[in-house]
C-alpha positions as CSV (number, residue, x, y, z in Angstrom):
1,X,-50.6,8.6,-41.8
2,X,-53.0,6.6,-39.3
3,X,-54.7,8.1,-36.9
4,X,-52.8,9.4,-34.4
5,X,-54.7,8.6,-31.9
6,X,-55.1,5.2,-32.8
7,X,-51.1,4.9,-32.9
8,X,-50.4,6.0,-29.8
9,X,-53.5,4.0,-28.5
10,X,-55.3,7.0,-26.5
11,X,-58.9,7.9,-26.6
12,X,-59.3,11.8,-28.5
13,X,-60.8,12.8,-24.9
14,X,-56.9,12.3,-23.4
15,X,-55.3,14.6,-22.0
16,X,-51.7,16.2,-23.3
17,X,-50.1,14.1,-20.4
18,X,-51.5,11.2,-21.2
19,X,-50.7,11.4,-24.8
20,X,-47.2,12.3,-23.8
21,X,-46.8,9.4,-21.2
22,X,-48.5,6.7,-23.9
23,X,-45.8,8.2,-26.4
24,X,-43.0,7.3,-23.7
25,X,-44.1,3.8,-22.6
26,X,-43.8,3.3,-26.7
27,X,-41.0,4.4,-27.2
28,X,-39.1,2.9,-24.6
29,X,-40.1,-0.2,-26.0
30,X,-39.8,0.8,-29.4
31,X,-36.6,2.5,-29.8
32,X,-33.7,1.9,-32.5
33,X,-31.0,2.0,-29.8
34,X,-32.7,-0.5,-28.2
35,X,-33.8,-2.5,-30.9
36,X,-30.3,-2.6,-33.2
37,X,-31.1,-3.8,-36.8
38,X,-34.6,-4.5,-36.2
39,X,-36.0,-2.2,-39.0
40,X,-40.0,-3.2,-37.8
41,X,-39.1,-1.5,-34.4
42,X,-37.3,1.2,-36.5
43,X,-40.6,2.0,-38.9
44,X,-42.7,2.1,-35.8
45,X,-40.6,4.2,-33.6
46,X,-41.1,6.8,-36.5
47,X,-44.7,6.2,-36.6
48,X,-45.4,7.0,-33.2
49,X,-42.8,9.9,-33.2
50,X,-45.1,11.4,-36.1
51,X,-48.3,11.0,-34.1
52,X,-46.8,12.2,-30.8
53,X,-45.5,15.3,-32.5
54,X,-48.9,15.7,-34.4
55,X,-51.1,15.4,-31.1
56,X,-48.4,17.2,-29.4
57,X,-49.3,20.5,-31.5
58,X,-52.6,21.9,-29.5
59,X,-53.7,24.1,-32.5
60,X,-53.0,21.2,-35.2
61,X,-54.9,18.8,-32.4
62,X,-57.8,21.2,-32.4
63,X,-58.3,21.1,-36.1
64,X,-57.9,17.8,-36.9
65,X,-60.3,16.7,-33.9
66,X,-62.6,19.4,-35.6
67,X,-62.4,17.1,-38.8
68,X,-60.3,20.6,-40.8
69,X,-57.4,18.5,-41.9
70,X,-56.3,15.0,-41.6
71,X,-53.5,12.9,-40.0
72,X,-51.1,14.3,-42.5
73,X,-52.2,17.9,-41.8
74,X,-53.5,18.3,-45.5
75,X,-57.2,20.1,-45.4
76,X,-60.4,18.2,-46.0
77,X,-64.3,18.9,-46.5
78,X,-65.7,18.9,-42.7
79,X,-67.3,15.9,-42.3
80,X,-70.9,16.6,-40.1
81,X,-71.8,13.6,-39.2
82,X,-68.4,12.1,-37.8
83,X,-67.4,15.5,-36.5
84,X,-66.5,14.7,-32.6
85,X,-67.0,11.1,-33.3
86,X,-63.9,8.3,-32.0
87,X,-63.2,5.8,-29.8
88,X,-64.5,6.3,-26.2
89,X,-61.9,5.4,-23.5
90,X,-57.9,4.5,-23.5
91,X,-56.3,2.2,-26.1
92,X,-54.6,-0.7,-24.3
93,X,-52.8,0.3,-21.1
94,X,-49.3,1.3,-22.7
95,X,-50.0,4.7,-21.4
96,X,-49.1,3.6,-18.3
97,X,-46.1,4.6,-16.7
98,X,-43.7,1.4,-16.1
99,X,-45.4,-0.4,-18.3
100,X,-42.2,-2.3,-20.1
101,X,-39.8,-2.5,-16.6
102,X,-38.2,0.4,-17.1
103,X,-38.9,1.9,-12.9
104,X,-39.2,4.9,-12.1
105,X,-36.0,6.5,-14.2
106,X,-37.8,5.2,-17.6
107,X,-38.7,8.9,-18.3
108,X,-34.6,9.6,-17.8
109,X,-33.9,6.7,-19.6
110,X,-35.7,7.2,-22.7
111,X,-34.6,11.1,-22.8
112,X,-31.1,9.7,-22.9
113,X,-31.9,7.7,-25.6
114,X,-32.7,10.6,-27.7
115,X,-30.2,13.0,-26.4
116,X,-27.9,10.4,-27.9
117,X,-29.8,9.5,-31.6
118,X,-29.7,13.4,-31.5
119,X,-26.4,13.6,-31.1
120,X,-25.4,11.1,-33.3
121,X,-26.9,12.1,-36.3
122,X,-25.4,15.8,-35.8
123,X,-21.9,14.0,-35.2
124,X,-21.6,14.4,-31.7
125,X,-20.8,11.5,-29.8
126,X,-20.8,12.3,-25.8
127,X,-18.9,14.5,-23.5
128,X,-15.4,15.1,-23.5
129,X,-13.5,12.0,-21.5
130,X,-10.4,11.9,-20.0
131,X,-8.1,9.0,-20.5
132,X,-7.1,6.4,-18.2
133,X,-3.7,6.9,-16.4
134,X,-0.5,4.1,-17.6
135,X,2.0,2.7,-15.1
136,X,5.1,1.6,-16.6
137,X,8.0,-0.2,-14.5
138,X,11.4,0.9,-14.3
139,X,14.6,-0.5,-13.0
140,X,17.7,1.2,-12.6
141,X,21.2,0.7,-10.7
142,X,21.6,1.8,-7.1
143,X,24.6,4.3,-8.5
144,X,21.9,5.6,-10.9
145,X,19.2,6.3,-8.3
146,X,21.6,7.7,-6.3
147,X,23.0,10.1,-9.0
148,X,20.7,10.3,-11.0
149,X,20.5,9.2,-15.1
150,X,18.0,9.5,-17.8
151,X,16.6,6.2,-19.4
152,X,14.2,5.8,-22.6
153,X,10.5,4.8,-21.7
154,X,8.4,3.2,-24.2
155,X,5.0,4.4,-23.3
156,X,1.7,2.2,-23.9
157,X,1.1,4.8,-27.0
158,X,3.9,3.5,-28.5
159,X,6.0,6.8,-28.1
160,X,9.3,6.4,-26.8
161,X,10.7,9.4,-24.3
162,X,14.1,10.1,-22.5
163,X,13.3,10.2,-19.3
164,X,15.3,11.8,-15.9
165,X,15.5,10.0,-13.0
166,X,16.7,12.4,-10.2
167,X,19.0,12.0,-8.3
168,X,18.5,10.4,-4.8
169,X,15.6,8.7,-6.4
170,X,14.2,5.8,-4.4
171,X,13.0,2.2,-4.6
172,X,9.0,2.9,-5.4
173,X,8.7,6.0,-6.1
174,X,6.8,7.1,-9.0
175,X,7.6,9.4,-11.8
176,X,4.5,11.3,-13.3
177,X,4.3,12.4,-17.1
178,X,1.9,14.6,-17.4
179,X,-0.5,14.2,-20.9
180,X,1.5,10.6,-22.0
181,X,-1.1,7.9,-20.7
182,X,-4.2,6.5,-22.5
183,X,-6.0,8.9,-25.1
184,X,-9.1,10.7,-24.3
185,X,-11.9,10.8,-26.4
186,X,-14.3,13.3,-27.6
187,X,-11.7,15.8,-27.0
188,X,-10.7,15.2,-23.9
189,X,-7.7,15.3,-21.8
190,X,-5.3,12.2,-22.2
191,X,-4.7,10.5,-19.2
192,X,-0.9,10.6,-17.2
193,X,1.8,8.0,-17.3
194,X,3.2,6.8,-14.2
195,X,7.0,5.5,-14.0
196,X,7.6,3.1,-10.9
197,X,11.0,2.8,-10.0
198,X,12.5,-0.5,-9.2
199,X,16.3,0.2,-7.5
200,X,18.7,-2.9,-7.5
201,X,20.8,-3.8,-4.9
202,X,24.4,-3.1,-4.6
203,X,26.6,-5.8,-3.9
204,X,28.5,-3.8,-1.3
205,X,26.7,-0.2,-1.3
206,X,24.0,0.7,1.4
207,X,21.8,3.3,1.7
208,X,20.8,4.8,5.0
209,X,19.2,7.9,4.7
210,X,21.5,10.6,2.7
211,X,24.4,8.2,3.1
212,X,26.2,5.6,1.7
213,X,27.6,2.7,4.2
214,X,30.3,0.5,2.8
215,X,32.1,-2.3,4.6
216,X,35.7,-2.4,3.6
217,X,38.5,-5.2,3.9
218,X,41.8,-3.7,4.7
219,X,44.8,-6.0,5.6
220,X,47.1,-6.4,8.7
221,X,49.9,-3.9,7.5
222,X,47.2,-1.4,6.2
223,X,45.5,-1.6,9.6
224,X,48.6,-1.7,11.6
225,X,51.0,0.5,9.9
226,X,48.1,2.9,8.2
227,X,48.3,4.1,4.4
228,X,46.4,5.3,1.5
229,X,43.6,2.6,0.1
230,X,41.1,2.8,-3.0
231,X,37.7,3.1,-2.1
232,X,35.1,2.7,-4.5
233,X,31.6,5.2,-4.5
234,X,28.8,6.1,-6.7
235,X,31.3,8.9,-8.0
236,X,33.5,6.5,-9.1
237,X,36.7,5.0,-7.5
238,X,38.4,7.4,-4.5
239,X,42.1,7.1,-2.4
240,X,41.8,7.3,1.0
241,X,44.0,7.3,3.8
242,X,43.4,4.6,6.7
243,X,44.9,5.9,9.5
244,X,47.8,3.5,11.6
245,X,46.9,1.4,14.4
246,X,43.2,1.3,13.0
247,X,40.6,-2.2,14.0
248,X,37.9,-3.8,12.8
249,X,34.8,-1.4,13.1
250,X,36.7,2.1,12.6
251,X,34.3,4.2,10.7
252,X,35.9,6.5,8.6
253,X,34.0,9.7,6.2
254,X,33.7,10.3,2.9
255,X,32.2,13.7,2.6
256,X,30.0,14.3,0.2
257,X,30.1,11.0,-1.8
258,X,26.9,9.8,-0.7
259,X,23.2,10.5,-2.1
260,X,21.8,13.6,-3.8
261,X,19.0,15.6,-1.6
262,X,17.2,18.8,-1.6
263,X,19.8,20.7,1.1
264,X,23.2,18.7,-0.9
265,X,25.1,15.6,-0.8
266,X,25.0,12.9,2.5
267,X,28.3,11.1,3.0
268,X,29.5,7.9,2.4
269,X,30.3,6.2,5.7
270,X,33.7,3.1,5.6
271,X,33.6,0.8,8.0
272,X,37.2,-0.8,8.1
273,X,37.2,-4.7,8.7
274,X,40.9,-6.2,9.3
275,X,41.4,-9.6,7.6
276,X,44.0,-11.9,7.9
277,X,46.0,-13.3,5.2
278,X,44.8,-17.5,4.1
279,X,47.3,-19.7,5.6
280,X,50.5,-17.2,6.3
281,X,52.9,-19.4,7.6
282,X,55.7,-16.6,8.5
283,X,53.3,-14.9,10.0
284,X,51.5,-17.4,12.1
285,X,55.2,-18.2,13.3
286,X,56.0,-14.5,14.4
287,X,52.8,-14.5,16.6
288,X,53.6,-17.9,18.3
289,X,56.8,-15.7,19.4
290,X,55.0,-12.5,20.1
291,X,51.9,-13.5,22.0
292,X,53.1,-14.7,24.9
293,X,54.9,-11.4,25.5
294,X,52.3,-9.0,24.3
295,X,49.3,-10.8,24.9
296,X,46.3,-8.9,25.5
297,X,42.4,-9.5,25.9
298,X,40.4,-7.3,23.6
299,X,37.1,-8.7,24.9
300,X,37.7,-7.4,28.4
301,X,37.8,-4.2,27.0
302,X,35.1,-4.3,25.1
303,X,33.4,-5.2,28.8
304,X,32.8,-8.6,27.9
């Protein structure tokens, strides 16, 4: 091996931090990680790690500065004359700290670097990291978020999982499953998977609260002489009985047919709207003969 001293470029008079500072400017500029596939950089990374570990030895310092052994550490005759001789003075300024633009964190830098070429060679690879979390969208029925259903996910790992919807689910809300997002690495955790839930709307079911409002037609003779009706809910279709002499706007209650919720079931709320048959001749002829002798004005009361 060269001189050590001559390697690192550091007079024999330096001190141990200086040596150790000329060894870190070098090697910051020198090192494999840094320098990928350049095999000079490579050979003279290890030729200042050899000095720097040679110098770095107080009692193998000693003796070779004595003249006892040589760069490689093998003994050798003491050589008199040279004995104490070298190079006065530093080598060439790379003991300086800075010196290749590394700042201030080059000394945290460069440990880094050889935490990880450490690492690597005894086949570790970093610290354990989690992976990232998955969102997956999700649409179901109104009926299904309100009473709940289980649907198959396809996951971003490819796994496919029955998954529950509860009941009284909403529009937005997010399903967590723990452990079934992105990997993690290094034996780490794997990240969660997020389901987002997308609710479509009814064409005649809406939700307030706990409750389900429908709108529902009835006809003259159902409204005026009452009877039993089909109503459909999220249950499935129901008979209910319109009581007679019921308007436009009577709200009657289904109870227990509306939404799922932590303290039971919300109701399902029918507002009754009276619709007149298209074009009923008979009956457009019976109330030319009954309005004028039973004429009344429902706006007044209403207080309009």
């Amino acid at each position: 091996m060269k001189d050590p001293y001559q390697v690192l470029g550091v007079a024999r008079s330096a001190a141990a931090d200086e040596i150790k500072q000329a060894y870190r400017a070098l090697a910051r500029e020198l090192h494999p990680d840094l320098n990928p596939g350049d095999r000079k950089s490579e050979e003279r990374f290890k030729e200042i790690s050899a000095a720097y570990d040679f110098l770095s030895d107080a009692d193998r310092r000693a003796r070779y500065d004595r003249g006892d052994i040589d760069a490689t550490g093998a003994a050798k005759a003491r050589n008199w004359r040279s004995h104490g001789a070298g190079p006065k003075g530093g080598g060439g300024g790379r003991s300086q700290r800075g010196g290749f633009g590394f700042g201030n964190d080059a000394d945290e830098i460069l440990e880094e670097l050889l935490r990880r070429r450490d690492r690597a060679r005894s086949g570790y690879s970093g610290p354990p990291q989690r992976g990232q979390d998955a969102r997956h969208g999700l649409g179901v029925t109104f009926v299904e978020a309100a009473v709940g259903v289980t649907k198959r996910v396809t996951l971003v790992t490819g796994k496919a999982l029955d998954v529950r919807i509860p009941a009284g689910s909403v529009d937005g809300q997010a399903l967590r499953l723990k452990g079934q997002g992105h990997p993690g690495s290094q034996g780490g955790e794997d990240g969660d998977a997020f389901v987002d839930i997308a609710v479509e709307p009814h064409p005649f079911f809406v939700r307030r609260d706990l409750d389900v409002l429908l709108d529902l037609p009835v006809s003259v003779q159902e409204a005026m002489l009452g009877g039993k009706v089909t109503v459909p809910t999220v249950d499935g279709k129901v008979s209910l009985t319109v009581p007679a002499g019921s308007n436009t706007g009577s709200v009657l209650r289904l109870k227990g047919k509306g939404v799922a919720g932590k303290d039971g079931r919300g109701d399902q709320l029918v507002t009754l709207k009276v619709m007149l048959p298209d074009d009923d001749a008979d009956l457009k002829k019976f109330v030319d003969k009954w309005g004028p002798k039973h004429g009344y004005d429902p706006r007044a009361k209403a207080g309009m």
